[in-house]
C-alpha positions as CSV (number, residue, x, y, z in Angstrom):
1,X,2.8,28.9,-0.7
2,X,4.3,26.3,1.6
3,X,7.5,25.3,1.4
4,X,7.3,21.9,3.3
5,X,4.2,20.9,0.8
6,X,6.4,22.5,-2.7
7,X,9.6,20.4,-1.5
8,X,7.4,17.2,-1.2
9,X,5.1,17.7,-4.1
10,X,8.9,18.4,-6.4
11,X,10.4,15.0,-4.1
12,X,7.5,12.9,-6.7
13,X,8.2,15.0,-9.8
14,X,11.2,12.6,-11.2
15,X,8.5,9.2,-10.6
16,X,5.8,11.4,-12.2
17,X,7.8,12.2,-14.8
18,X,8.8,8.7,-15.2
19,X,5.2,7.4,-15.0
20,X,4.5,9.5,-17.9
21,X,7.1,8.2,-20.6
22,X,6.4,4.9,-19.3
23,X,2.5,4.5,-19.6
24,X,3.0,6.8,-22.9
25,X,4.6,3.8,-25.0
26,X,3.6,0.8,-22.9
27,X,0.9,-0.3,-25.4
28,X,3.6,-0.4,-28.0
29,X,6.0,-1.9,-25.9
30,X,4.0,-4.5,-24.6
31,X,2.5,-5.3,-28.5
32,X,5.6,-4.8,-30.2
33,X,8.5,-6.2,-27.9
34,X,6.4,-8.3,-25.6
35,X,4.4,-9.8,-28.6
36,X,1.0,-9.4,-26.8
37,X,-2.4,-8.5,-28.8
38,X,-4.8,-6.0,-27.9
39,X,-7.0,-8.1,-25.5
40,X,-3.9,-9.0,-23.8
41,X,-2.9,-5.5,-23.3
42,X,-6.2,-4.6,-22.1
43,X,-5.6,-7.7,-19.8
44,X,-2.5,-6.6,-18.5
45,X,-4.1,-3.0,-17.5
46,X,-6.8,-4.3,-16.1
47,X,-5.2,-6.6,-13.6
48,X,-2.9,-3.6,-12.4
49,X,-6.1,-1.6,-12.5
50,X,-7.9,-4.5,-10.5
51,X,-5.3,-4.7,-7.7
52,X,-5.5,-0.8,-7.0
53,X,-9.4,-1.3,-6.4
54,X,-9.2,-4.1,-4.6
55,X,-6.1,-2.8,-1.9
56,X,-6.6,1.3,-2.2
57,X,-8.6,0.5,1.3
58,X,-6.4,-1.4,3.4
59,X,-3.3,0.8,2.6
60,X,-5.2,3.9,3.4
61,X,-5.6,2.1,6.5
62,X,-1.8,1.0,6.2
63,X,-1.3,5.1,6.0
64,X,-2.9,5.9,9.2
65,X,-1.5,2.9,11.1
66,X,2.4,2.6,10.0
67,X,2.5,6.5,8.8
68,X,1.9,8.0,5.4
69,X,6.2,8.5,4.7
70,X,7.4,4.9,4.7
71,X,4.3,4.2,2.1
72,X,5.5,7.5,0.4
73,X,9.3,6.0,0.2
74,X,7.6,2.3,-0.3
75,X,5.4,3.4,-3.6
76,X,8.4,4.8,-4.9
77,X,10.8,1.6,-4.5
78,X,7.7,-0.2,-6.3
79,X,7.6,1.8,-9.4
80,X,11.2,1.6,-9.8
81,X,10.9,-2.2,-9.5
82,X,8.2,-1.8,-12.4
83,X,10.6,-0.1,-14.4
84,X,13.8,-2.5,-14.3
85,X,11.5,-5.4,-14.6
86,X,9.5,-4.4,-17.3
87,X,13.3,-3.8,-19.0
88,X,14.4,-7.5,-18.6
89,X,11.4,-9.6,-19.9
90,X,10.6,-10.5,-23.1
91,X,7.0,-11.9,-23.1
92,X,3.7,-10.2,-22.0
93,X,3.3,-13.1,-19.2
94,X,5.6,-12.3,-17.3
95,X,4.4,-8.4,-17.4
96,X,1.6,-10.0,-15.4
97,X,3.5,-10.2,-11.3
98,X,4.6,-6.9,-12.6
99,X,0.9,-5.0,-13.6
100,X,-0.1,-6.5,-9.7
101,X,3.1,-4.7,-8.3
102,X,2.3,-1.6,-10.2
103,X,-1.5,-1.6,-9.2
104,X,-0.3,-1.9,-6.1
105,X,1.8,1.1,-5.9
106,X,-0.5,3.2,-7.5
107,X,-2.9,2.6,-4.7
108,X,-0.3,3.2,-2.0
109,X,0.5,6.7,-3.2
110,X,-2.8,7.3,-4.3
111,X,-3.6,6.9,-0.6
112,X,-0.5,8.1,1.2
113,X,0.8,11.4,-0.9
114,X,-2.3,13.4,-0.8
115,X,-3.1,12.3,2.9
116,X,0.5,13.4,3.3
117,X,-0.4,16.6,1.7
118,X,-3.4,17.5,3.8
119,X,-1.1,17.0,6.8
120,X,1.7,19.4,5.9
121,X,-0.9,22.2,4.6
122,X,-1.7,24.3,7.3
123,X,-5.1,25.3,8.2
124,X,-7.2,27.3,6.1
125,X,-4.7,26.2,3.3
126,X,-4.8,22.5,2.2
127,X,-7.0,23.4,-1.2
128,X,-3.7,25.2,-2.3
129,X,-1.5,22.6,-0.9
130,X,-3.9,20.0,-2.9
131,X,-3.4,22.4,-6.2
132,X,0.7,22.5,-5.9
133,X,0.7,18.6,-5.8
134,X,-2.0,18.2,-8.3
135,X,0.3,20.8,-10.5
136,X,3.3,19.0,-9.9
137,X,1.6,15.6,-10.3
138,X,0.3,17.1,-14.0
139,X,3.8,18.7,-14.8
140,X,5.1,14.9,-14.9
141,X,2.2,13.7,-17.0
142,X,3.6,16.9,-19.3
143,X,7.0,16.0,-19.3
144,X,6.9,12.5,-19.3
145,X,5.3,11.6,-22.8
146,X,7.3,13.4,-24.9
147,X,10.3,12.6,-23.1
148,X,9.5,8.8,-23.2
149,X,8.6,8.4,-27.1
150,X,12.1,10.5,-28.1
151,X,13.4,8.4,-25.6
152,X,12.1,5.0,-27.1
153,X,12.9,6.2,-30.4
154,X,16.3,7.2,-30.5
155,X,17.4,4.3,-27.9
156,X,14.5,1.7,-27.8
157,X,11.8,1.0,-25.1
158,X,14.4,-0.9,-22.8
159,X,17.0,1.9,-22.5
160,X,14.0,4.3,-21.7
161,X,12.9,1.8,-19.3
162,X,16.1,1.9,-17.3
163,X,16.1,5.6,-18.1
164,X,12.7,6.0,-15.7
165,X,14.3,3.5,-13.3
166,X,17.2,5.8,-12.9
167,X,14.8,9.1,-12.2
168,X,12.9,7.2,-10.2
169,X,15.8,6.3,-7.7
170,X,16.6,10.0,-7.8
171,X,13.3,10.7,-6.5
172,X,13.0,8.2,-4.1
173,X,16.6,9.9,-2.9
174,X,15.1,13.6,-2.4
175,X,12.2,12.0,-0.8
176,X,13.6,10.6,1.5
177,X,15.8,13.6,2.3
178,X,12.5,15.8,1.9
179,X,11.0,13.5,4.5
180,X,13.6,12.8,7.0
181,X,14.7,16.2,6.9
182,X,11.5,17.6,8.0
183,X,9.6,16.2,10.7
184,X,6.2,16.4,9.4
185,X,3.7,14.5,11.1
186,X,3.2,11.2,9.7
């Protein structure tokens, strides 16, 4: 097992962990606190779904030109602006700039964490690398729901909010010393 690709893959656990209390209420955040009905939900997804289609190609060609770790680091700033935003509004409108900011950042680590991956992985072993990132990347989703709904529950949607914002800073933190420690190639 490689170190250099465990260390990264554990740098995106607390923003994988976030992503997975956050998306396991949204719905009910968005209809019950942001007063939106289901088409507008379905809206609001599908523009952030939308905006990941439509830029997933220019920044995997953003990844090869300015380097895979600033859009790593980058991603990371962008789902904790998700977070704090989505704490302070108060109608589903305004959840709108933020689903195109979250679309977004999907697509930037979606094209900049595995390609990251593959590049630490030494030869002969970037299926495992791909496994221990995909496990990681799964371990969030598995942490995350519960974690968000008790969350919600006992403090409400907004504390829970700030709660990912929080793990998400942490993350972005050990990323960046995960990164700049090590000089992997870009």
């Amino acid at each position: 097992m490689d170190r250099k690709v465990v260390t990264f893959s554990l740098s995106l656990l607390p923003m994988m962990v976030s992503s997975g209390m956050f998306y396991s209420v949204l719905s009910i955040y968005i209809s019950e606190e942001l007063k939106a009905n289901k088409m507008q939900i379905g809206m609001l997804f599908t523009i952030g779904a939308l905006t990941g289609v439509l830029t997933s190609i220019l920044l995997g060609k953003a990844a090869d030109k300015f380097g895979k770790k600033p859009l790593v680091i980058l991603s990371q700033i962008l789902f904790a602006v998700v977070m704090l935003s989505y704490s302070l509004i108060n109608y589903y409108m305004y959840a709108i700039p933020i689903h195109i900011i979250e679309g977004f950042a999907w697509a930037m680590i979606g094209a900049s964490a595995p390609a990251l991956i593959a590049d630490l992985a030494k030869k002969g072993e970037r299926g495992e690398a791909m496994g221990i990132y995909n496990t990681v990347w799964s371990l969030g989703w598995v942490i995350g729901p519960f974690l968000g709904g008790t969350l919600a529950e006992l403090f409400g949607f907004r504390f829970m909010l700030v709660a990912s914002f929080l793990m998400i800073l942490a993350g972005i933190a050990l990323s960046g010393y995960v990164l700049g420690k090590n000089k992997f190639k870009r």
